[in-house]
N, C-alpha and C positions, 0 to 999 in steps of 0.2 A: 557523232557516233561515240567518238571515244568519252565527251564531256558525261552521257549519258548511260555508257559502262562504267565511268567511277561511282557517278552517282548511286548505280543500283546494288556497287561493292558496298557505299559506303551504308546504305540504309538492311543490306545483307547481314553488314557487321552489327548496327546499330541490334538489330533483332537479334539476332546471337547474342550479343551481350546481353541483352534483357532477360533472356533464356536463359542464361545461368545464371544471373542474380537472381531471376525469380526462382531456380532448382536450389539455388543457394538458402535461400530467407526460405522456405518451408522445409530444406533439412533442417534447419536454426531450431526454426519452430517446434520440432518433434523432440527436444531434444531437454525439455522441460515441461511441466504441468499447471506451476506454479503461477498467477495471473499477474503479479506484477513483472516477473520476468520475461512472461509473455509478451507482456504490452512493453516492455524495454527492448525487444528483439524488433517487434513491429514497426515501433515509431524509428530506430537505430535503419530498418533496412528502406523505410521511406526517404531519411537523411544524409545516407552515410552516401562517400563518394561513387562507392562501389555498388551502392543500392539503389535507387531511384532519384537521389539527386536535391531532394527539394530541399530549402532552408531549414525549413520546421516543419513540426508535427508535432500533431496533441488529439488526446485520446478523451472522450468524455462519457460517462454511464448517468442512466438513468434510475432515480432512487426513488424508485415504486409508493413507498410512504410518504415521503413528501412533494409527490408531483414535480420533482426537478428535475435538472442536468447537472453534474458535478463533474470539474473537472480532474481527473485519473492522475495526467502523466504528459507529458509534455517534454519533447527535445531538440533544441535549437538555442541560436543565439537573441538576446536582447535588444542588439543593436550590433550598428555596424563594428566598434571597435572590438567587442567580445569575440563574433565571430570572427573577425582576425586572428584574433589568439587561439583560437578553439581551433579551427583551420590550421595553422601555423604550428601549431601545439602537434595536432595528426599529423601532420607533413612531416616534423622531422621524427615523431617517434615511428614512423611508418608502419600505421597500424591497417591492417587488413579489419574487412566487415568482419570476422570472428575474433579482434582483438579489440573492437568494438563494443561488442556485445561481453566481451570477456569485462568490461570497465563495469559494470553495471554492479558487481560485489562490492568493487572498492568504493561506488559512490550508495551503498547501501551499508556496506560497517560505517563509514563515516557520518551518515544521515546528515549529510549537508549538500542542499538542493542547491541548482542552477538558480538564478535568478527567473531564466522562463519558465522553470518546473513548477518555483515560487505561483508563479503568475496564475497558470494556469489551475494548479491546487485550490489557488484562490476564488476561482470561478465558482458559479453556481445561477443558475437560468431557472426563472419558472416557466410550467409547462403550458399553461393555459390559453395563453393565444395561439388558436388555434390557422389564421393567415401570418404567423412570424417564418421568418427562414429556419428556424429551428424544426417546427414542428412539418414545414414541407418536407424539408429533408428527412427526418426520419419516418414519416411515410413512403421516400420513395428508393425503389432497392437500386436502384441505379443511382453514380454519383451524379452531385451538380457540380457545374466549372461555371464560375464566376469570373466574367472577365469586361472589360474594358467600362460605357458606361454605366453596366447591371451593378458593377459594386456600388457608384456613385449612389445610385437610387437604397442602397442598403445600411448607407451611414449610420443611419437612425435604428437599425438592430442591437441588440445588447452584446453578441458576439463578435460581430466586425468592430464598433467600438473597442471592446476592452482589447481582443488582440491586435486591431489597427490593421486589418483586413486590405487589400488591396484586390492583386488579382487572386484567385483559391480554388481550391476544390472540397467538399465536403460530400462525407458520404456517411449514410446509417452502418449500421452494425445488426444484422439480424440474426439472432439468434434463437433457435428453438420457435419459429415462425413470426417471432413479435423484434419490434425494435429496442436494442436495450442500449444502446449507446451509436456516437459518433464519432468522426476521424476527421480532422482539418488540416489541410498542406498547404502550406504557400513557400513561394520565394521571396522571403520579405526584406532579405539585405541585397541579392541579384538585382532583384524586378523582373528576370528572366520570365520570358512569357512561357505560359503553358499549353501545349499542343493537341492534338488529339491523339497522338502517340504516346503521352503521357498520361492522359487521361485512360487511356486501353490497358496499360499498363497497371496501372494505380487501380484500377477494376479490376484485374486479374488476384492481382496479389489482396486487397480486401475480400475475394472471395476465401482464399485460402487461411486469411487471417480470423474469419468467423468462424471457421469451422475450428481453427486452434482457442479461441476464444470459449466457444461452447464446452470441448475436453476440458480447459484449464477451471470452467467455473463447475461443471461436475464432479470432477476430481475434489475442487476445494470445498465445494458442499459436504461431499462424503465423507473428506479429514477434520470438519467443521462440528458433523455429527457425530462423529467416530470419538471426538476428541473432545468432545462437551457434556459438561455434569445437566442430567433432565433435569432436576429440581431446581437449583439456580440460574443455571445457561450459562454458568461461569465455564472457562477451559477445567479437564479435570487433572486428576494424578499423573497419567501418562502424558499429559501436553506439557505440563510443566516439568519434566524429568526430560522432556525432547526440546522442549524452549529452553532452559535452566542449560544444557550443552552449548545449544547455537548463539547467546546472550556470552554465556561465559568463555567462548572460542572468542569472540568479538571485542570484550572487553580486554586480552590477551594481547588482539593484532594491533588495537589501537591504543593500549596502557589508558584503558579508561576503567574507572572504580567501576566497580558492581557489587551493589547489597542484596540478601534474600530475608524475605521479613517471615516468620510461621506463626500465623494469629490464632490463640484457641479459646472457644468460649468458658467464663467458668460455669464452673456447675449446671449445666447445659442438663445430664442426664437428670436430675432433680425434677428440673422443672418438663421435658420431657414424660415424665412418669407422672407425674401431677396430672398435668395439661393432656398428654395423650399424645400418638405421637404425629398427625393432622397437624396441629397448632405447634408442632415442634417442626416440622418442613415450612411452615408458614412463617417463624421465626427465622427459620436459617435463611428462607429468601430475602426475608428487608432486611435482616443483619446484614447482609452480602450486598445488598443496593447501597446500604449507608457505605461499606467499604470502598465500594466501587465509585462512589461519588470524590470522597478524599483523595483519591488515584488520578496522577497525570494519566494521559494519552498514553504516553509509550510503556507505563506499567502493565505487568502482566499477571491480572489476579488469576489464581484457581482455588478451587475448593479440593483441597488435600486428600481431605477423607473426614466422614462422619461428622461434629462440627468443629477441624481441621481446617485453616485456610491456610494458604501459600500464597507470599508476595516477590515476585520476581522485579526488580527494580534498577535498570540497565543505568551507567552511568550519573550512579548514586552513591553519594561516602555515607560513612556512617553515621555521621553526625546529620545529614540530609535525612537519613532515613529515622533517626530517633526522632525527628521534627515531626515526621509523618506518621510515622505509630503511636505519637502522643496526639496526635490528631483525631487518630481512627479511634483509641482511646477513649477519648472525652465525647465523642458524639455520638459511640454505643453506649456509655453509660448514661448523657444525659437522654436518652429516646426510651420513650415511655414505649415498649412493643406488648401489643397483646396484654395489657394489663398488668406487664412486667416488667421489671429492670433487670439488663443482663450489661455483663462485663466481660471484659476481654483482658488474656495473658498473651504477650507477646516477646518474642524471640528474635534478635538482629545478627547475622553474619552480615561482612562485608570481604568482597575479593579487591585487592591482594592482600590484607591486613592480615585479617584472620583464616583463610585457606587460598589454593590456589588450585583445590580441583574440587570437581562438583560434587563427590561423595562427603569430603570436611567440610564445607561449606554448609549444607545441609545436616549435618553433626552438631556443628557448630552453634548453629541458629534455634535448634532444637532440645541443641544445652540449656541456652540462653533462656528457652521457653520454659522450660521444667523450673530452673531457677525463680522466673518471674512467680509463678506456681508456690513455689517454697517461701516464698518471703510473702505471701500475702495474697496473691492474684491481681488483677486488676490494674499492672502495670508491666512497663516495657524496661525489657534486660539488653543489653549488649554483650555479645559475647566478648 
């Protein structure tokens, strides 16, 4: 009798605890919009010690256009020695599930990934077999739990391989009535088996996480359209005046350069009035594909105003960026567009050199630009 009233304290507790970690992880939730912090909150309360427990977690979206699975976001350790540290690391800084979630800034100024963030980044599945575990699962709205010899039989899947899958759980992401992505958890350093208490669990909480999923990706539609030029689809004036702050806070907290490049065509209005102004929107879009092509990944082009561009350029000196304006340069002048040749003047600030707040910064750059202007067009100034 007595073995049998601890027993049911101790499964009493067990539930209670769950209860507030799962009242915990969708306060979290509400408490942003943005999708990647979303998905840092999610996979963080699947992980964390205080959250559900599991090793890992990794998030995967479906990209409509090209028939795949990409993988989002991923958090957990690589191996067993990491997760020691990573463990060891929590333990003595004594971080609670909100000091968790609070890390997520500091591993975002620094943009330097986990090695299984690495990993999974790196992923990407086609969708077309239609009997793969992939496309089961996201057919079906309940999780699967993979366990003992069902995984043997899965070796041969492209997901279990590359994460090194054992025992798991996977589950769709439904959203807005279609499946747009999935969720995988294992205990891949424990081996810790997983129960069906776990499993009830981990289905509770992915119910709640779609539905913060669905807000986060409305919201970012809206700020998407809100905040993009219709003619080129580039971001416009007001994104790069609200990027151009959060870039330049970042390059502050980590003493890393930051350049702004302001590209303007010449005599743009010329041949506008000529040509008409049809074939002069039709010019500013491939002028804007050519610029966009010479741009890393983490650049942040916009179109300024009229044909105005703006290059936001995180973690760039200014000798980086003159490499790059001589680049964009040379490959509008040699492209034959529309039966024409145009050219570009270009204007370099760089932070901390030459200002260290966003109003000079953009002064600066814009000096630089009228300059290129005065000596000729067709070339790049530094301020």
């Amino acid at each position: 009798m007595g073995d049998e009233i601890q027993r049911l304290k101790e499964e009493l507790e067990k539930v209670r605890s769950q209860l507030y970690v799962f009242y915990e992880l969708t306060k979290a939730m509400r408490t942003t919009l943005r999708l990647d912090e979303i998905t840092y909150i999610i996979l963080t309360g699947l992980t964390a010690h205080e959250g559900l427990r599991f090793n890992r977690a990794a998030i995967f979206f479906i990209d409509e256009q090209n028939k795949s699975l990409k993988g989002y976001m991923g958090i957990g350790p690589i191996d067993s020695e990491e997760a020691s540290q990573i463990w060891k690391g929590i333990e003595n800084d004594k971080k609670d599930l909100y000091g968790l979630i609070n890390n997520y800034h500091q591993i975002k100024q620094s943009r330097q990934n986990s090695r299984f963030m690495e990993l999974i980044q790196s992923l990407k599945f086609n969708l077309n077999k239609k009997e793969s575990l992939l496309a089961k699962a996201l057919e079906s709205k309940l999780p699967i739990c993979i366990k003992g010899n069902e995984s043997e039989t899965l070796k041969k899947e492209g997901l279990v391989q590359k994460m090194d899958l054992g025992e798991f759980i996977i589950s769709s992401l439904w959203i807005k009535g279609n499946p747009q992505g999935l969720v995988v958890v294992d205990n891949y350093i424990t081996k810790k088996s997983i129960n069906d208490d776990d499993v009830k669990i981990f289905s509770m909480f992915i119910e709640e996480a779609q539905g913060a999923i669905e807000n986060s990706q409305d919201f970012e539609n809206t700020l998407i359209r809100s905040h993009s030029d219709p003619l080129t689809s580039l971001w416009n004036y007001g994104y790069f005046q609200y990027k151009l702050d959060e870039e330049l806070t970042q390059a502050q907290s980590n003493n890393l350069p930051l350049s702004v490049m302001m590209i303007d065509l010449d005599d743009f209005k010329k041949f506008n009035d000529s040509a008409g102004h049809i074939k002069g929107d039709s010019a500013l879009q491939m002028i804007s594909q050519i610029i966009q092509k010479n741009c890393r990944k983490i650049d942040i082009l916009c179109r300024y105003g009229g044909e105005e561009f703006s290059l936001i350029l995180p973690a760039n000196r200014k000798k980086d960026a003159q490499l790059l304006g001589e680049r964009i340069r040379k490959s509008i002048a040699r492209s034959h567009i529309l039966d024409s040749d145009f050219t570009v003047s270009i204007g370099i600030s760089s932070f901390p050199e030459d200002a260290t707040d966003k109003k000079t910064l953009i002064e600066r750059a814009d000096e630089a630009l009228y300059e290129a202007k005065r000596q000729g067009k067709n070339q790049v100034v530094l301020a």
